[in-house]
DOLO-964965 format. One record per residue (C-alpha): x, y, z. Coordinates in steps of 0.001 Angstrom, whole numbers, plus 500000, padded with zeros to 6 digits. Each point is the difference from the previous one (the first is absolute). Layout:
// residues N
X X&Y Y&Z Z
...
***
This chain:
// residues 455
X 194760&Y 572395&Z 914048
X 502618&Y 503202&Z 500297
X 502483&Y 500352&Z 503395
X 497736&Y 502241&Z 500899
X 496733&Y 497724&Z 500034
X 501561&Y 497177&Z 501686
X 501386&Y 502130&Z 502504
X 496349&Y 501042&Z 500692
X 498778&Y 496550&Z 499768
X 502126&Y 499146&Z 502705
X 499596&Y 502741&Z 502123
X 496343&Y 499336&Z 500223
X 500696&Y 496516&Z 501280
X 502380&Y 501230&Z 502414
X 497442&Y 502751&Z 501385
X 497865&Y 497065&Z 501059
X 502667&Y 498317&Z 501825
X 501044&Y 502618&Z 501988
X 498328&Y 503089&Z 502215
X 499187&Y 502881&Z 498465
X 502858&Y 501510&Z 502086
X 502560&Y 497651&Z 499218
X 499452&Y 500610&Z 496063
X 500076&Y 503714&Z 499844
X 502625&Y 499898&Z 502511
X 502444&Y 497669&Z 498021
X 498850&Y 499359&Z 495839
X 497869&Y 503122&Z 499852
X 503372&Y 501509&Z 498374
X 501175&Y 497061&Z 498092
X 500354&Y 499185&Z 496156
X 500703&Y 496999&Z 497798
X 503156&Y 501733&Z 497712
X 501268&Y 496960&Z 498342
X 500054&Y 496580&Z 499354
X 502901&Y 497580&Z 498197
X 500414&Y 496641&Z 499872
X 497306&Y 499196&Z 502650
X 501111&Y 502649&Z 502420
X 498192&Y 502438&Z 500993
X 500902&Y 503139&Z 501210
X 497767&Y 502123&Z 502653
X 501232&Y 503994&Z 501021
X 499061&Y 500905&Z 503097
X 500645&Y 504114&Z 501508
X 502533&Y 498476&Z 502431
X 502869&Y 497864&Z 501507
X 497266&Y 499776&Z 503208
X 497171&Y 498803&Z 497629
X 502418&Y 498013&Z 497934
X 501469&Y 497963&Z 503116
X 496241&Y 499521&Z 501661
X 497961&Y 498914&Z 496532
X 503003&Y 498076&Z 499464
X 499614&Y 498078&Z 503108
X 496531&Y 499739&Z 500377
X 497995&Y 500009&Z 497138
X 502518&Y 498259&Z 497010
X 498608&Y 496664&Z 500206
X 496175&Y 501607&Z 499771
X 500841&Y 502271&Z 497345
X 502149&Y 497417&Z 497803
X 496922&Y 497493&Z 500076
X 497505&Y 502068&Z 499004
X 502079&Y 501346&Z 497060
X 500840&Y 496625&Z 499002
X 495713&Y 499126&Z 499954
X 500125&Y 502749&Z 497448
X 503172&Y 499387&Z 498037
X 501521&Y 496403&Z 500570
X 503479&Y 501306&Z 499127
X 500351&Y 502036&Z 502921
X 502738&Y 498352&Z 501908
X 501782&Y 502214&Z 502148
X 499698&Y 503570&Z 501491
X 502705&Y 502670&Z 500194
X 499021&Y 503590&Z 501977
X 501119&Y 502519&Z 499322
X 500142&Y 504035&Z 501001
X 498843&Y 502919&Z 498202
X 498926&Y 503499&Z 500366
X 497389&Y 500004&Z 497518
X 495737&Y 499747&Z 500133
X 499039&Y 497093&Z 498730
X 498158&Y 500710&Z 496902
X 496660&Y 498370&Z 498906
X 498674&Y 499420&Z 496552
X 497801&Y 502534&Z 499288
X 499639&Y 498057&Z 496647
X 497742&Y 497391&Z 501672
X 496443&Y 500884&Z 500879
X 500190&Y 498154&Z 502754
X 502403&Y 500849&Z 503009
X 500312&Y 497907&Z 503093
X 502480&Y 502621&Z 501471
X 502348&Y 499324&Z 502841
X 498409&Y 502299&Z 502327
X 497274&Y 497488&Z 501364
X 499338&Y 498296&Z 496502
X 498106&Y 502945&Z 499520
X 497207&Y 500070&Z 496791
X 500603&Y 502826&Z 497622
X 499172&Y 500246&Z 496313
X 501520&Y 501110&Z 497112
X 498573&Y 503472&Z 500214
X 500292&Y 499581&Z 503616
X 501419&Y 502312&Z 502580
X 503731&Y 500031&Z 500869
X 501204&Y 497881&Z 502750
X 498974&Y 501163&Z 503889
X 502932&Y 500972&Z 501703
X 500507&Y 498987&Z 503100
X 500601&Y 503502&Z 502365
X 503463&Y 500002&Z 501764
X 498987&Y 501720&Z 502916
X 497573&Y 498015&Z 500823
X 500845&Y 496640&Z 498191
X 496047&Y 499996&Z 499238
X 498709&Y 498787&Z 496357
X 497015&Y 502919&Z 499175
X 498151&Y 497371&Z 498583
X 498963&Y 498167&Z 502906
X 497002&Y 501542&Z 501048
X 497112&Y 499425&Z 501803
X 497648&Y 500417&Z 497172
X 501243&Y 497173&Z 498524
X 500308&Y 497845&Z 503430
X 497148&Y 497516&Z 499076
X 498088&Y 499751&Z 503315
X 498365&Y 497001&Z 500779
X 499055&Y 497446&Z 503327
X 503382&Y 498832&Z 500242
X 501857&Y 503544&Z 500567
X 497623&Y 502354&Z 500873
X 500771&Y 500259&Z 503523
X 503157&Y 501228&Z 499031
X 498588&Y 502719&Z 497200
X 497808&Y 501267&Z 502566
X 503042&Y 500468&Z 502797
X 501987&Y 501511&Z 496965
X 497580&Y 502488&Z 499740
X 499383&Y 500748&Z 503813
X 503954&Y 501078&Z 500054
X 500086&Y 501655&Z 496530
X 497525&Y 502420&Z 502392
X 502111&Y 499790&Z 503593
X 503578&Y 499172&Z 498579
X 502196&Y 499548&Z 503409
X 496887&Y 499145&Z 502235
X 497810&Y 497871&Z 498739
X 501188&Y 495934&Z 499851
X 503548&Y 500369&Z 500593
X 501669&Y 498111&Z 499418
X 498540&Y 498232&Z 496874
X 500362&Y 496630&Z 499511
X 498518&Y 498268&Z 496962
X 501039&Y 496633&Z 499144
X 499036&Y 496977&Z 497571
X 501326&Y 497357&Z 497562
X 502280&Y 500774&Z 496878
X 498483&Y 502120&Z 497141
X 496399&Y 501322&Z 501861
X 500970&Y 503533&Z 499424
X 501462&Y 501674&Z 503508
X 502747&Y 501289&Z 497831
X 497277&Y 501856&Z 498055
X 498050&Y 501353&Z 503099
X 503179&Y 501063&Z 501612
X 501293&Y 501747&Z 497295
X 496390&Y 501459&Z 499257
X 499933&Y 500989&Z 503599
X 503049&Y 502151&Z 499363
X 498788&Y 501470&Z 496764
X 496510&Y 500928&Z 502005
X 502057&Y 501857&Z 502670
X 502336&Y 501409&Z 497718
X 497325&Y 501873&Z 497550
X 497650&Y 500751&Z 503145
X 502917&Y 502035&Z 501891
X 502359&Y 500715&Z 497464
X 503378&Y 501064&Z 501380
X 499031&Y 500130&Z 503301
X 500096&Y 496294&Z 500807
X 503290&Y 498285&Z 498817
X 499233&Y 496453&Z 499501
X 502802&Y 497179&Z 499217
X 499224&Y 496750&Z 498650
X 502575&Y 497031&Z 500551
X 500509&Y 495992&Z 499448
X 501745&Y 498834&Z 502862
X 502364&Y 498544&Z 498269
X 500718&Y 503473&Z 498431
X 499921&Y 500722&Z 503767
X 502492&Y 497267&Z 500705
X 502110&Y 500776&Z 497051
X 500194&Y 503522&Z 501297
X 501088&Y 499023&Z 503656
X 502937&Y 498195&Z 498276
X 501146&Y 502963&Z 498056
X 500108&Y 501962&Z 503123
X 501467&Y 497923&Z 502124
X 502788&Y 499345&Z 497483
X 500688&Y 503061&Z 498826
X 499636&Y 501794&Z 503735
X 496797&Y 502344&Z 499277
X 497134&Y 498805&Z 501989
X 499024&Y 503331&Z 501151
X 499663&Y 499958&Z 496031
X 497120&Y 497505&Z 500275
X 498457&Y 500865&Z 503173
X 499258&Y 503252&Z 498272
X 498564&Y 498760&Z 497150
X 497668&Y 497877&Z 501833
X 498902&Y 501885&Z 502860
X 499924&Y 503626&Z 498105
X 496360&Y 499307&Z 498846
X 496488&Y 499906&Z 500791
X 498729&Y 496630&Z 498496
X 502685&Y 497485&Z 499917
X 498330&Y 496208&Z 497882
X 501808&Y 496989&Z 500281
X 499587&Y 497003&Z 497706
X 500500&Y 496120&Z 501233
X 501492&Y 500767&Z 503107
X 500206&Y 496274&Z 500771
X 503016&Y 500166&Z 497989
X 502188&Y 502084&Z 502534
X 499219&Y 497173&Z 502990
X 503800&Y 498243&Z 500902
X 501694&Y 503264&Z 498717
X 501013&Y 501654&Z 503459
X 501087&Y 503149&Z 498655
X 497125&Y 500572&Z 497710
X 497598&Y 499189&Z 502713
X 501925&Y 502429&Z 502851
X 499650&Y 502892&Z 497254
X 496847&Y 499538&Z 498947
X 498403&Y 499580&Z 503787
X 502040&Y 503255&Z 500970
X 498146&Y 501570&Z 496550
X 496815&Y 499061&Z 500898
X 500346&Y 501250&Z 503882
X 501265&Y 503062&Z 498652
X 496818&Y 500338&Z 497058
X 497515&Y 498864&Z 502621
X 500868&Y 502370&Z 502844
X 499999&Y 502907&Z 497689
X 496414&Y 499041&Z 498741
X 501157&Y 498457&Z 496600
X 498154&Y 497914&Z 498137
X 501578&Y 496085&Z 499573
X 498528&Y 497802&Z 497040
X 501215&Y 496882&Z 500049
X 499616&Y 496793&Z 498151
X 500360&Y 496236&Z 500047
X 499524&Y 496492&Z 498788
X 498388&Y 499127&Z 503589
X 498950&Y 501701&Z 503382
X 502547&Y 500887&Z 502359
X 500004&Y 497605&Z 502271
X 500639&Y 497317&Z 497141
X 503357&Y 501534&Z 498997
X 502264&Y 497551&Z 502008
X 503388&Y 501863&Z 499654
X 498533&Y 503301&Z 501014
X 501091&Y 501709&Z 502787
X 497336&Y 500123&Z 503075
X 500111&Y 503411&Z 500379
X 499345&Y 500783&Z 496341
X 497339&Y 497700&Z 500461
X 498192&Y 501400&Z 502569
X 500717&Y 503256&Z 498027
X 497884&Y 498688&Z 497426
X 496855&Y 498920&Z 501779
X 499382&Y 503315&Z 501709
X 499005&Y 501623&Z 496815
X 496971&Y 498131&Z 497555
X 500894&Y 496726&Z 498656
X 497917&Y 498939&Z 496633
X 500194&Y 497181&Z 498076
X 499650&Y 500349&Z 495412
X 498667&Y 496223&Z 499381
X 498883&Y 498604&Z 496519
X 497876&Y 501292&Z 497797
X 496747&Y 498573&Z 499160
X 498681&Y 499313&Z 496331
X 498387&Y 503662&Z 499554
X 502764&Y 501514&Z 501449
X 502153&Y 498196&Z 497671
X 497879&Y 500723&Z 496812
X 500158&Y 503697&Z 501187
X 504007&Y 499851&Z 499827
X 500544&Y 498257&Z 496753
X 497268&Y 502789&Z 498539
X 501733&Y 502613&Z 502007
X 503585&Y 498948&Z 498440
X 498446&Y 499980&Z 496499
X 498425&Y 503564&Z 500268
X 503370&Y 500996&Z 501031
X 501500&Y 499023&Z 496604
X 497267&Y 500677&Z 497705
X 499638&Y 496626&Z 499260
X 496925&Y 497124&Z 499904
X 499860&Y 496480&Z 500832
X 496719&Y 497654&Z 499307
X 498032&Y 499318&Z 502938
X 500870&Y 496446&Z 500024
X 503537&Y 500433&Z 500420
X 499665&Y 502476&Z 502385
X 497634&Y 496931&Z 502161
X 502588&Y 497365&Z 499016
X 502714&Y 502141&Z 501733
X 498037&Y 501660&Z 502862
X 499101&Y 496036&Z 500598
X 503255&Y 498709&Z 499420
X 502072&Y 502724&Z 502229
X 498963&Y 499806&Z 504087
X 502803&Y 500804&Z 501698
X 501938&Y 502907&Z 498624
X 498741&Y 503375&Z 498483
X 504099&Y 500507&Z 498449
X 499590&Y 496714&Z 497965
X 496317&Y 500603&Z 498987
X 501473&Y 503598&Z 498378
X 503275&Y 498121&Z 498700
X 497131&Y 497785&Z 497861
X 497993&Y 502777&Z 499059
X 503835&Y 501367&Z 498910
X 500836&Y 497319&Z 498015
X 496456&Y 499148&Z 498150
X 500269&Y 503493&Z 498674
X 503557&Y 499887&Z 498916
X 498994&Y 496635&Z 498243
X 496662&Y 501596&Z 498428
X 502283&Y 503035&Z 499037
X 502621&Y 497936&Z 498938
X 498258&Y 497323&Z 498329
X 496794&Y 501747&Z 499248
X 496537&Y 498395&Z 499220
X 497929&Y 498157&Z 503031
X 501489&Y 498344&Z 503027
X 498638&Y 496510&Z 500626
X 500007&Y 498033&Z 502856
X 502320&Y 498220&Z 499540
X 502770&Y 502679&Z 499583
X 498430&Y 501824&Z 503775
X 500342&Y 496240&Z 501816
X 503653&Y 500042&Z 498370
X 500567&Y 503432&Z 501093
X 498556&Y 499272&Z 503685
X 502106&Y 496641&Z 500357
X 503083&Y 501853&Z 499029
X 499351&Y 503055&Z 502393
X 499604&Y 497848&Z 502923
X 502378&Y 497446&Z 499424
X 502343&Y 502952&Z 499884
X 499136&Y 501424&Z 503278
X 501099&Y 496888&Z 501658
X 503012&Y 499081&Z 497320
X 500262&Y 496081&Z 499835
X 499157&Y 499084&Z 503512
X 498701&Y 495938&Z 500027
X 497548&Y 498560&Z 501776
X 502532&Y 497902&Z 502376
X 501138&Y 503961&Z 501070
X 496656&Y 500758&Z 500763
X 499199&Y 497421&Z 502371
X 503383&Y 500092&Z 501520
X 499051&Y 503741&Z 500727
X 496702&Y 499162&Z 501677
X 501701&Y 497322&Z 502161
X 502608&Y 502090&Z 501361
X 497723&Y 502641&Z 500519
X 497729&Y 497857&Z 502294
X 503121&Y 498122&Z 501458
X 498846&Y 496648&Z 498344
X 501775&Y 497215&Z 498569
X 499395&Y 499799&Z 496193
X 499576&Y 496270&Z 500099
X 496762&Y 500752&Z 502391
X 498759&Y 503000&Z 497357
X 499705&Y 497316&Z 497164
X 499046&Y 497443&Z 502239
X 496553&Y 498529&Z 500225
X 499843&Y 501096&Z 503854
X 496913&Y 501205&Z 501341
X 501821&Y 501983&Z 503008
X 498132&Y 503315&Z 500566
X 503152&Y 501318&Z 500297
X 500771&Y 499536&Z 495945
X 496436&Y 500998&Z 498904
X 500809&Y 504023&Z 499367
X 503573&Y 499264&Z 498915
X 498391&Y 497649&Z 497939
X 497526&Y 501857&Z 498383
X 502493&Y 503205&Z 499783
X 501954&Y 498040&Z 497488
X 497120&Y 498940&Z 498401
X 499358&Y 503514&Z 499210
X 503377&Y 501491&Z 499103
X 500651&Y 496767&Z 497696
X 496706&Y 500876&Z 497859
X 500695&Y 503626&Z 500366
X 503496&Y 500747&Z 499512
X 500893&Y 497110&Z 497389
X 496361&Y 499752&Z 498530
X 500032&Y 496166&Z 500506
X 496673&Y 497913&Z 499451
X 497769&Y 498631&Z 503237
X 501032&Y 496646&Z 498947
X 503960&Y 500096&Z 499837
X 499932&Y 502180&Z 503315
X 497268&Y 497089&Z 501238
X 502578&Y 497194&Z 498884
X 503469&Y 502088&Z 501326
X 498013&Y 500261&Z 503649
X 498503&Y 496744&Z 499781
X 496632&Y 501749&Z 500086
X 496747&Y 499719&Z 497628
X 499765&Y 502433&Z 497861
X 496495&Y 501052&Z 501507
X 501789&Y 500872&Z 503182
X 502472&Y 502282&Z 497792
X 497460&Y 501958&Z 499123
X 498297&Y 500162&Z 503482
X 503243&Y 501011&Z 501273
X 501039&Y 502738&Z 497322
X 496519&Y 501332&Z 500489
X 500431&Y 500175&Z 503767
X 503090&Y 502212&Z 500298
X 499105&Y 502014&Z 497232
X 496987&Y 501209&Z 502194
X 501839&Y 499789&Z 503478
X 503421&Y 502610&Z 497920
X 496993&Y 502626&Z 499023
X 498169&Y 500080&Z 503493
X 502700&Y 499464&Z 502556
X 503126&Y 502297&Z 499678
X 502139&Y 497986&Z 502535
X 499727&Y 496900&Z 497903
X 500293&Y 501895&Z 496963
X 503743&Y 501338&Z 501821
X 501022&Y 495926&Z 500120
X 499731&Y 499693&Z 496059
X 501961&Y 502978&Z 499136
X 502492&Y 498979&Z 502238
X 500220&Y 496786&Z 498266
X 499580&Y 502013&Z 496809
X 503325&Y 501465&Z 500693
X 501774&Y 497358&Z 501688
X 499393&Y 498545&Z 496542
X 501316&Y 503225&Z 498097
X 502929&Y 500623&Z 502038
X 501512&Y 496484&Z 499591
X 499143&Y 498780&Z 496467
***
């Protein structure tokens, strides 16, 4: 494949890794230009984008390029002015604005709108509703009607990849064609948020970014457990939202968990938090799931037996962003490769997307996670105790070893000195106990990202 298709390739990857935020905020801009002698060189818009993909995301990015070409062996960034181009030769194009489908004959890219830092195609029309979210959908609507008095502030929150970035954004569209000018609505991540604060306070202009912020009528806010620990960012954004609120404007807000599970926040924002409507986005169940994938292949004009579209709706639980990064690649192979997809080539797919997600974590990482999690001794996880003290730890790993590394009952049954029968019982347990009980569900994505943040 071309610079420009691997670049693509990779980007999809990398949009299931991170939020939706995160990836517009920092790739969304970002081209492969070159490559010699296994380096590989990435532009970026700017020093600021340069210094912070740099430092966060090189390892990610360099191992996913080298899954697709093995002589990838180092990354240099770079800066330019230009747009990244696609390939409008390809009739396929997994763009870098949300590995977005378009075909050849396809529409040009969506551009995201400055003022408002909203993407027009996030809509509600194409928000798939289903058990899992429709709480939210239904609140979404109630303050499209009474923007500033009804549920606010809004909170939504839920794991990685179940679409709040796609309500909240949709939620902004909605109020934006319903009012027109008259409502100005601003859509932030808040690490843009935090990024901003540093600017100002470096260069001396904070009245700069109170004004920005607080000159508008809807102000949404993506992963704000990011800006717990940063005192600055949190002292501007509570004196933002006092000034919003009192003035009757609307707050959306999301999160990875409910407020009161964001350790590092402030109290105050806290309690800032739960005086509005709190809602929770959990997984999606099979028909919701089908519903997607069909949804995502609509959007491209594209078809996809109804076998693979089981195998993946099956094979894909826990996150709607890798279910549409599948659906991405499957038609990139069928357009690429052409003739049918067997099923062997979707289980290769799958396995790759998820492996991805959680880069090459082991199975000793995993159950070192759990057990300082739960405050255990690892020696105790893996023992054959019967404490009732080790049973949900227990059973937790269990579940994020079959899960996460895709391991068989009976090596999990042998690496916790378990039967395999009991695997089973186990994995079957807390995948019933994560999709009716939110607060439990809140202890595996915690682990989830104790996992993330440290591999």
């Amino acid at each position: 494949m071309d610079l420009n298709q691997l670049w693509q390739q990779t980007l999809s990857e990398m949009e299931i890794q991170l939020s939706r935020a995160n990836f517009v905020t920092w790739l969304k801009n970002s081209q492969l230009v070159d490559q010699k002698e296994g380096i590989f060189y990435i532009a970026l818009p700017n020093n600021f984008a340069k210094e912070w993909v740099e430092n966060k995301y090189e390892k990610n990015i360099l191992g996913i390029l080298r899954n697709f070409d093995s002589s990838a062996k180092k990354l240099e960034f770079i800066v330019t002015n230009h747009e990244p181009k696609l390939n409008k030769k390809s009739s396929l194009e997994i763009s870098v604005d949300m590995g977005r489908l378009e075909s050849q004959a396809g529409l040009d890219l969506v551009r995201v709108d400055p003022e408002t830092n909203l993407n027009p195609r996030y809509t509600l029309d194409s928000f798939v509703v289903g058990s899992s979210n429709e709480l939210a959908h239904a609140a979404a609507l109630a303050i499209i009607q009474e923007v500033g008095s009804k549920y606010n502030p809004f909170f939504i929150y839920g794991g990685v990849g179940l679409g709040k970035t796609h309500l909240l954004q949709a939620l902004g569209n909605e109020i934006k064609f319903k009012y027109g000018g008259k409502l100005r609505s601003r859509y932030v991540s808040s690490e843009k948020f935090t990024s901003d604060v540093v600017w100002a306070i470096r260069n001396k202009r904070m009245e700069d970014i109170k004004k920005k912020y607080r000159d508008c009528d809807v102000l949404i806010i993506d992963d704000i457990q990011f800006i717990g620990g940063k005192e600055k960012t949190e002292e501007e954004f509570f004196h933002t939202f006092n000034a919003l609120y009192e003035n009757n404007k609307q707050i959306i807000i999301s999160s990875d968990r409910p407020p009161q599970s964001i350790p590092t926040l402030e109290e105050r924002l806290r309690s800032r938090f739960d005086g509005g409507l709190t809602v929770d986005i959990s997984y999606p169940d099979y028909e919701m799931r089908v519903a997607i994938i069909k949804n995502r292949l609509q959007a491209a004009n594209r078809q996809l037996p109804e076998g693979v579209i089981d195998l993946v709706a099956h094979s894909i639980q826990r996150n709607i962003r890798e279910l549409e990064g599948v659906v991405n690649k499957l038609v990139f192979y069928q357009d690429s490769k052409g003739g049918e997809i067997d099923k062997k080539v979707v289980e290769e797919i799958i396995e790759k997307t998820t492996q991805n997600f959680f880069g090459r974590i082991t199975d000793d990482q995993i159950l070192k996670a759990v057990a300082d999690f739960y405050a255990i001794q690892l020696p105790d996880l893996v023992s054959r105790s019967r404490k009732k003290e080790m049973v949900e730890p227990r059973q937790v790993a269990m579940y994020l070893l079959r899960e996460i590394l895709r391991m068989s009952y009976p090596y999990i049954g042998e690496k916790l000195k378990r039967d395999h029968t009991t695997v089973i019982h186990s994995f079957e347990k807390i995948n019933q106990e994560i999709n009716k009980n939110s607060p439990f569900n809140q202890k595996i994505i915690m682990i989830k990202e104790s996992l993330l943040n440290n591999k």
